[in-house]
Every structure is written in structure tokens, then in C-alpha cells.
VOTOR-944206 format. One record per residue (C-alpha): x negated, y negated, z; residue in one letter. Coordinates in steps of 0.02 Angstrom, whole numbers, padded with zeros to 5 digits, always signed. Example, Ala and Ser with C-alpha at 12.3 -4.5 7.8 and 13.67 -1.06 7.14 Angstrom:
2
-00615+00225+00390A;-00684+00053+00357S;
***
This chain:
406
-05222-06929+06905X;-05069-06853+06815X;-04934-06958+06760X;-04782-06865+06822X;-04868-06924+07006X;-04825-07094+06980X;-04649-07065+06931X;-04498-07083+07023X;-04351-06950+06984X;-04176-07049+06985X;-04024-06954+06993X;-03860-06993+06933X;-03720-06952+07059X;-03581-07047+07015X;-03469-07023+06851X;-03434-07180+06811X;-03324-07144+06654X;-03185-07042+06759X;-03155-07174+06868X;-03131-07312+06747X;-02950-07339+06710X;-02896-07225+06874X;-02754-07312+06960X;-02816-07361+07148X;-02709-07235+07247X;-02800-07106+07119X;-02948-07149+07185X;-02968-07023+07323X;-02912-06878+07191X;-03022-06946+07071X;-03162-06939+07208X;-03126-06754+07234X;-03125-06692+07053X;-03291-06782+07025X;-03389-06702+07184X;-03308-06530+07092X;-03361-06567+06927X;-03554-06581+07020X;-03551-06429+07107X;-03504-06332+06948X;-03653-06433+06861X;-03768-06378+06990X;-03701-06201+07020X;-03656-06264+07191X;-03481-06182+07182X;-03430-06008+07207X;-03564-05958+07360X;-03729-05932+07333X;-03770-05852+07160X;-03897-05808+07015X;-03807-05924+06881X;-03649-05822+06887X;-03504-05835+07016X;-03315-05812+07026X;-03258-06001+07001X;-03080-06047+07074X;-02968-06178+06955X;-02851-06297+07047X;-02663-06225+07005X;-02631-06407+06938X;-02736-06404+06790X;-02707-06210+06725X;-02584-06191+06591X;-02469-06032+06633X;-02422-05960+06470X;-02378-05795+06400X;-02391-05715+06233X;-02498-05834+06108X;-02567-05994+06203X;-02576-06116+06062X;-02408-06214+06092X;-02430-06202+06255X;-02566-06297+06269X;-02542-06414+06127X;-02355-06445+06213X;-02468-06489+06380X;-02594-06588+06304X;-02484-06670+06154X;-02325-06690+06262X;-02181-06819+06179X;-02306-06811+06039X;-02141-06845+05928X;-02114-07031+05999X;-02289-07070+05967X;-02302-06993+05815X;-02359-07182+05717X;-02449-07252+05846X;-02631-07204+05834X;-02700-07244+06022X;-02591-07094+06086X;-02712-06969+05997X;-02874-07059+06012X;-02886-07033+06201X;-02833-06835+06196X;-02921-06680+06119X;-02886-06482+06148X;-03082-06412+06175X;-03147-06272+06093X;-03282-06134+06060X;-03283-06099+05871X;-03231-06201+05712X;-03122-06048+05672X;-03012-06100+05823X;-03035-06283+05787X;-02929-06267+05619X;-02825-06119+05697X;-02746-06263+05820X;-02749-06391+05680X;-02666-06300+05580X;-02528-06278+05704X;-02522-06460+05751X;-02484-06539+05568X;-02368-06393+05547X;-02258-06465+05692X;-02264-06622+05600X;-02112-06674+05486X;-02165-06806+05388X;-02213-06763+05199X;-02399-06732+05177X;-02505-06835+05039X;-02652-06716+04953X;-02800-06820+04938X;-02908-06736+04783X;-03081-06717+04777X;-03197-06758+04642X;-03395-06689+04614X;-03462-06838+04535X;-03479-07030+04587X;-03396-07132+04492X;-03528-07254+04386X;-03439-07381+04358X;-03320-07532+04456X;-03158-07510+04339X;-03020-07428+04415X;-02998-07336+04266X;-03129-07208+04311X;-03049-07116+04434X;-02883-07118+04500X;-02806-07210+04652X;-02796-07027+04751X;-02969-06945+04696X;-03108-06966+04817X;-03283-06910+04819X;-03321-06787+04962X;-03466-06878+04997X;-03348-07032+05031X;-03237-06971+05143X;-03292-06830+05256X;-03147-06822+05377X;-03071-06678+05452X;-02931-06692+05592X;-02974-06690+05764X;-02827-06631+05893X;-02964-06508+05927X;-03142-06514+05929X;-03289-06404+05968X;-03370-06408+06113X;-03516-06496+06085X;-03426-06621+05945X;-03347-06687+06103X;-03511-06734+06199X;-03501-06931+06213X;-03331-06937+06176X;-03209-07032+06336X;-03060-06922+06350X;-02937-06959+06466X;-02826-06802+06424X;-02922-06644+06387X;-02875-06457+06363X;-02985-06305+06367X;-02955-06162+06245X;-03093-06034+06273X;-03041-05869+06207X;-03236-05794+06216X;-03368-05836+06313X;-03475-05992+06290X;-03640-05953+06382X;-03667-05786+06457X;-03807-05723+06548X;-03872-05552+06482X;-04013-05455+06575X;-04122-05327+06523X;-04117-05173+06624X;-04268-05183+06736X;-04314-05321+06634X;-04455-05387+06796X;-04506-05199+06799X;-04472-05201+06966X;-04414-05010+06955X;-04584-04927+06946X;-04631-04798+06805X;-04573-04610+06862X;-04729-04476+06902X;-04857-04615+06960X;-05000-04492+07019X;-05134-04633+07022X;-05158-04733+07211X;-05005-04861+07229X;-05117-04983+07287X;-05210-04978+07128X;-05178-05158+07021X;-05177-05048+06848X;-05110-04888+06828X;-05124-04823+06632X;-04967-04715+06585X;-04957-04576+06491X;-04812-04564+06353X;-04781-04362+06403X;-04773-04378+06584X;-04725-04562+06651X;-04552-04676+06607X;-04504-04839+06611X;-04337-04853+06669X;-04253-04956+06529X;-04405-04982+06390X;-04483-04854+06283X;-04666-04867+06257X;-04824-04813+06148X;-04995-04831+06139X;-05109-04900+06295X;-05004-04993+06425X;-05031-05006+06591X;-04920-05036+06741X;-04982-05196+06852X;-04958-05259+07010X;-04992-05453+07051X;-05144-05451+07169X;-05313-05506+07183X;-05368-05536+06978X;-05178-05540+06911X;-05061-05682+06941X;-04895-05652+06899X;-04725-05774+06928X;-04650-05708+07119X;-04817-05606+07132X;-04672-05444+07047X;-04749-05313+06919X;-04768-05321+06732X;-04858-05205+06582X;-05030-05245+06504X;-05031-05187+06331X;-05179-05111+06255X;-05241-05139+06066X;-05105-05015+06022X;-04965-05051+06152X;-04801-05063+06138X;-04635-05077+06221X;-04440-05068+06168X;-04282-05074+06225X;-04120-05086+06141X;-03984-05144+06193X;-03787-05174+06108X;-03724-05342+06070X;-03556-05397+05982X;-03637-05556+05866X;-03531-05698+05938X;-03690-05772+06024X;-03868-05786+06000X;-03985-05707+06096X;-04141-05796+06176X;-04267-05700+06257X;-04373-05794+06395X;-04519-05695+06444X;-04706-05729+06530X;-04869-05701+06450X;-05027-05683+06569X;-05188-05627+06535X;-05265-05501+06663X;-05403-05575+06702X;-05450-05766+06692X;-05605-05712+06561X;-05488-05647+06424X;-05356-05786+06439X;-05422-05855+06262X;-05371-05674+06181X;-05215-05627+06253X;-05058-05633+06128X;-04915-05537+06105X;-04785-05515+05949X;-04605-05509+05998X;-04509-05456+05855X;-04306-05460+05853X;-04187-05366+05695X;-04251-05490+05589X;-04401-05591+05638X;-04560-05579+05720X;-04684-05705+05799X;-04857-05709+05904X;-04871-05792+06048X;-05040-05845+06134X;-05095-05874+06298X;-05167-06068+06298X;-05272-06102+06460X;-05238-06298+06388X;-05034-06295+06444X;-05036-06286+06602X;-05142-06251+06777X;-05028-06079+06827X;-05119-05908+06751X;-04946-05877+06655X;-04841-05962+06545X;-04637-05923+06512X;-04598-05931+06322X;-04435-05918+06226X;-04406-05831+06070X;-04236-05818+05977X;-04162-05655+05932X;-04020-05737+05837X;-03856-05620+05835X;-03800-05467+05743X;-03657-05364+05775X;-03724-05179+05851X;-03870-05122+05942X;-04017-05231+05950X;-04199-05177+05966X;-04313-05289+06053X;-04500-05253+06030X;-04659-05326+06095X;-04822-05248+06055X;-05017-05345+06065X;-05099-05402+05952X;-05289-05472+05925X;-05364-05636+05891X;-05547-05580+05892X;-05665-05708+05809X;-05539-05832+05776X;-05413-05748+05674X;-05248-05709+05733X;-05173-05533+05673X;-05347-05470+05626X;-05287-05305+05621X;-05120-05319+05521X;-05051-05260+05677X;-04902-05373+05638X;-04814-05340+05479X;-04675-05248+05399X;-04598-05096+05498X;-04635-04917+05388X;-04473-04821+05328X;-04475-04668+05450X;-04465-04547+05293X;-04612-04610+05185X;-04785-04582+05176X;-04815-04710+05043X;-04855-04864+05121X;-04787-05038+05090X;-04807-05143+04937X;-04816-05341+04973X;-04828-05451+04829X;-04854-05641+04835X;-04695-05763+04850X;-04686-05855+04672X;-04609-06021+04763X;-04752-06006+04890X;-04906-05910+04819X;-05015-05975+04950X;-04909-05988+05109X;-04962-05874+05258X;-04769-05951+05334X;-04687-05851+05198X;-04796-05698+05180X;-04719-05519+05262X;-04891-05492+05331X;-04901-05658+05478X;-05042-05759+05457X;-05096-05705+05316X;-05078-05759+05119X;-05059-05630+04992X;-05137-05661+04814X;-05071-05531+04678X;-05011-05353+04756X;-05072-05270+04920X;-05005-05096+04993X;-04963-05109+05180X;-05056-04938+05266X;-05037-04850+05443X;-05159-04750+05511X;-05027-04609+05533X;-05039-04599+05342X;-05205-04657+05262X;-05366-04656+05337X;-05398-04840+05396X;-05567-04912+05453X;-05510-04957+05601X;-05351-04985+05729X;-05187-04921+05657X;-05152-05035+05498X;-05246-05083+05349X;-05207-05158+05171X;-05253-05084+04985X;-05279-05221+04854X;-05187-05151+04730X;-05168-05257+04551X;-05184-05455+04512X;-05308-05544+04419X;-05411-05567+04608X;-05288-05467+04716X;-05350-05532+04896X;-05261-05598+05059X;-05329-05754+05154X;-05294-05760+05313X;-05268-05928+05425X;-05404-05979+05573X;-05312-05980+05755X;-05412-06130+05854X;-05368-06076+06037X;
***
């Protein structure tokens, strides 16, 4: 029997921390901000929604300001802070949140500059001091491994997790999370010029006469319905790839977040479930991902891959790739990209730091002793499939590839 049957799912429902300290006839207000604070939680405010709504702010806790919000808020959040100024609970309780260390020091900055008092410079030193005499270092020199303090009127966002605020500002000049979409990222918008039956489960596409709205594509790839043999999440459409299949899209993206890409891999048919893998590769990365019968009873499985963040267009690809007989990327089909202009292949020589480490090698899952040349079949005649290596120079120029136990 599986454990998660003999568990029991508690819920928390009550915020325990905003109603300690709340005055009694604050009790009822108190009650209503909570029950808010869960429906935003649970993205049961704002009507019925994908993850994104319009979400209305009680006029009570917006601060109306014009021109440059810093003292605006900081006057809100900080008020009288000149009559408290030496007592050190007034600022323990408060914080102004934020979504970047950049603003973090922009608003600290702006808070010690309101303050009057002379400053003392506190100076750093690179070594530990090896010795007990106070004649090694001087009363105002600190190591910075001592003394790793910054100050805190505002915080990141997720430096205040944990913390008990009762007086809390939110500064949010950009977007925290956002929720970007692929266009017809379900393929739910069918390829144009199907001629082949519509009730047909595959339908091969030709790169001349049929489009994807939204992806490019090359090689073999099919267009599938969920049916009978393929199960798919919401039984929607999705694209088989073929030894040589690939598809792209690019999309623009201004580097102030990082991209994740959530996508599902199923195999079409439960006999090839062991061989099905894909590479997803981002601007600067690529990885494999495999089908594993052993992770789960559905016939797909959602995976996540980072795309990390760049300022400009970014080109998302995903193309197959084997595992025949054990070894993953059999084919080289995952390596480095070919410069559009050149017909002379790629050299890959061996990392010194890691001469035997298929993690750093150019060519995944595979280690590279002395110097290879990367080939295309576009190029060079190859035995087989559309990439191949040259063993080029070394004292035993060879590449060992790493067993993939599916």
C-alpha cells in the first residue's frame, strides 16, 4: 500500500503571528485582513483566474505619492523616526520590503542620509589577527569575516521570510513573479495545410508545406492527438520528434527574471517508454531529459528546466535524442551549435581541471581525451545520423562516454 494513503493532510488556517499583540477591538479588522491575506495565497481573490487577476488594495494601506516614492514611504513606515532615533526596539519591529539588493541600499542609503548624528567608519582588514595582544590590530579594524552586518530598514523579499513585522512597507518597482506563456505553447492551434485524416493520432509534417503557429521545426515531427495509444495531460495535442526532430521558438525577454520552462515528456507508445528523451537547450545550457516508467503510474511526466535570464531574444530549443543500448547521446546529437558560416567543424579539447569529466565536456555525456573535431552531416560525410566526431591529435585521442541505467 502507498504511504501517502495513510496520511492525513493538515492545513493551517489561522495566522497566528498577526494576531498576537492586536489590541481586542482590532480583533475583527485583524480577522478580515487575515481571511484576505488567504485568498491572495490561494488565488481566491480577483474572480476566477489562471494565476493572474486584477487584485484590489484597501485605500488604507496604499501610499499616495508623486514624483520619487522613497520618502514617502520611508516617512510612512519610519514616521517620528527622529524621537526614536536611540532607542533600538522602534526599528526592530519595522522593515520597507523589496525586490532587488540594488533597491535595498538605494533606500538605505536614503535613510542614514536623513540621519544627523556623525557617522563612525569601521575599517576592514584581510587577515585574522594571530595573536591576543591588542597591539595587533587597532580598536576600529575588523575582519570582514567578523562582522558581516549590513543595515536593514529594508530588506529583500525573501531575507524577510521568518521575520515578525508588525510595520511593513512594500516597494516593488518591477515585477516579482510573472507568468510568461509560450504562444501555443499546448499546441492547441493545429499545424496549417493538414491534408492527412483529422482523426488520425499522428500526422508527419512536412517543413515546405505545414506551420506551427508559434515554433519553427526540422527534421521528423509529427503532430499527435491524445487517443487510444497516446496519453497526454487534459487528453490536448503535442509533437513526437523523430531521430532528427526539432522545434524552436524564440521569444524576447528583458533579464530581470529567470526563466523556467515546465514542459511534459511522454513516450508514444507504452513499448518505447525506456527510449524516449529529449534535450532542451536554453542561450547557454543544454540538458537530456528521460522518460522513467519508475516515477510515477501516469504515461507522462512534467519536468522543469531553467533558462536563466539574458537581456534580448531568447531561443528555446528541444530536439530528441537516443539512448539505444544504454548510452545516452549515442549519436552526438547533443553538443555544440555550428557557426552558420563554417564548414569546418568544431574542435573540443579536454578540460585540464577535469580531463575525465563527461559534467564538464561540450559534448554531454561524454569525456573527451586529447582533441576531437565536432562534424555535421551537412558538412562531412558521417556514418550515420547527422553528427559524428574526428579524433584528431593526443597521445590516445578517444572520448568515453557514460552508461544511462534506465
Amino acid at each position: 500500500m502507498r504511504l501517502w494513503r495513510e496520511c492525513i493532510i493538515l492545513r493551517l488556517t489561522i495566522n497566528m503571528r498577526l494576531q498576537v499583540g492586536s489590541p481586542t477591538n482590532d480583533l475583527d479588522e485583524t480577522k478580515s485582513f487575515v481571511e484576505w491575506i488567504l485568498k491572495m495565497s490561494k488565488c481566491n481573490i480577483g474572480g476566477p483566474n489562471d494565476g493572474e487577476s486584477q487584485v484590489e488594495f484597501s485605500e488604507d494601506i496604499i501610499v499616495r505619492s508623486t514624483g520619487d516614492h522613497i520618502p514617502s514611504v520611508v516617512c510612512t513606515i519610519y514616521s517620528y523616526f527622529e524621537n526614536h532615533i536611540d532607542d533600538p526596539s522602534y526599528f526592530q519591529d519595522k522593515a520597507i520590503l523589496v525586490s532587488t539588493n540594488e533597491n535595498v541600499d538605494v533606500i538605505n542609503d536614503y535613510k542614514l542620509g536623513l540621519m544627523k548624528d556623525e557617522g563612525k567608519m569601521y575599517l576592514s582588514s584581510n587577515f585574522v589577527c594571530e595573536t591576543e595582544s591588542a597591539d595587533c590590530f587597532e580598536e576600529s579594524t575588523y575582519s570582514p569575516y567578523a562582522i558581516p552586518i549590513i543595515v536593514c530598514f529594508a530588506m529583500t523579499l525573501n531575507k524577510s521570510q521568518r521575520q515578525s513585522l508588525l510595520r511593513v512597507g512594500l516597494y516593488l518597482r518591477k515585477l516579482i513573479f510573472t507568468h510568461v506563456t509560450l504562444e501555443n505553447s499546448g499546441f492547441e492551434s493545429p499545424p496549417t495545410n493538414l491534408t492527412t485524416n483529422s482523426t488520425s493520432q499522428f500526422i508527419l509534417l512536412d517543413p515546405k508545406t505545414n506551420r506551427i503557429p508559434g515554433w519553427s521545426f526540422n527534421g521528423t515531427v509529427w503532430y499527435v492527438t491524445a487517443g487510444e495509444n497516446v496519453s497526454l495531460p487534459g487528453n490536448g495535442h503535442g509533437v513526437q520528434l523523430g531521430p532528427n526532430g526539432m522545434i524552436n521558438q524564440t521569444f524576447k525577454q528583458d533579464g530581470n527574471y529567470y526563466y523556467v520552462l515546465t514542459f511534459t515528456l511522454a513516450p508514444s507508445s507504452p513499448d518505447c517508454a525506456n527510449s524516449t528523451s529529449v534535450n532542451v537547450s536554453g542561450p547557454t545550457a543544454s540538458e537530456v531529459f528521460f522518460f522513467r516508467e519508475s516515477l510515477g503510474t501516469e504515461m507522462w511526466q512534467t519536468y522543469a528546466y531553467s533558462l536563466w535570464n539574458q537581456m534580448g531574444l531568447m531561443s528555446l530549443q528541444i530536439q530528441s535524442t537516443s539512448t539505444n543500448n544504454g548510452f545516452a547521446n549515442n549519436g552526438f546529437e547533443v553538443g555544440p551549435a555550428f557557426i552558420g558560416n563554417s564548414s569546418q567543424g568544431v574542435l573540443l579539447e579536454a578540460d585540464s581541471s577535469y580531463p575525465e569529466s563527461s559534467i564538464q565536456s561540450p559534448l554531454q555525456h561524454w569525456s573527451i581525451l586529447g582533441i576531437v573535431k565536432y562534424l555535421d552531416s551537412k558538412h562531412y560525410a558521417v556514418p550515420r545520423g547527422g553528427r559524428a566526431v574526428e579524433l584528431v591529435s593526443g597521445i590516445s585521442p578517444l572520448i568515453v562516454g557514460t552508461i544511462s541505467i534506465i
